[in-house]
Steps between C-alpha positions, in 0.01 A plus 500: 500500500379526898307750617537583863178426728458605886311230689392478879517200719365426887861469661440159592456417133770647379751361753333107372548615176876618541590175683292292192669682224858441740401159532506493107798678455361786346398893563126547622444717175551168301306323705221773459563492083488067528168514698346771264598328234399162581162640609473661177629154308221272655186743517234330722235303251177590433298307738127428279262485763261363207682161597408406848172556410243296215757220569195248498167421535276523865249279371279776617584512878554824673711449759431875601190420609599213741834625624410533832355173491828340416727679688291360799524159386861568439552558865294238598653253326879645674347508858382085433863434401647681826274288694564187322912551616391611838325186552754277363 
């Protein structure tokens, strides 16, 4: 059974979504139903934030406490390389 639903769309958004749905060959209320349905299908996954972190051991550095340290050296190190090639 459908159930009639009332949706509102930027005009500019609906007219790319007509022409999609005519590129298709079908109506833009199936294309609406296909990409609510697909959405619905392949639910985004649970991203465990628990994973990116604990993924090994520091060996007891804290790179927190030198960070601006390295990002120095960082540049340094990319300024000797420019003048390296403008030398060559």
């Amino acid at each position: 059974m459908m159930v009639r639903t009332q949706i509102s769309l930027e005009n500019e958004l609906q007219r790319k979504a007509r022409q999609r749905a005519g590129e298709i060959g079908i109506s833009l209320a199936e294309y609406v139903r296909r990409l609510v349905a697909d959405d619905l299908a392949h639910p985004e996954p649970f991203a465990d934030v628990g994973r990116v972190f604990d993924l090994g051991s520091s060996g007891g550095s804290n790179i927190a406490d030198f960070k601006d340290d390295l990002i120095a050296e960082a540049f340094r190190t990319a300024r000797r390389r420019v003048l390296r090639r403008k030398a060559s």
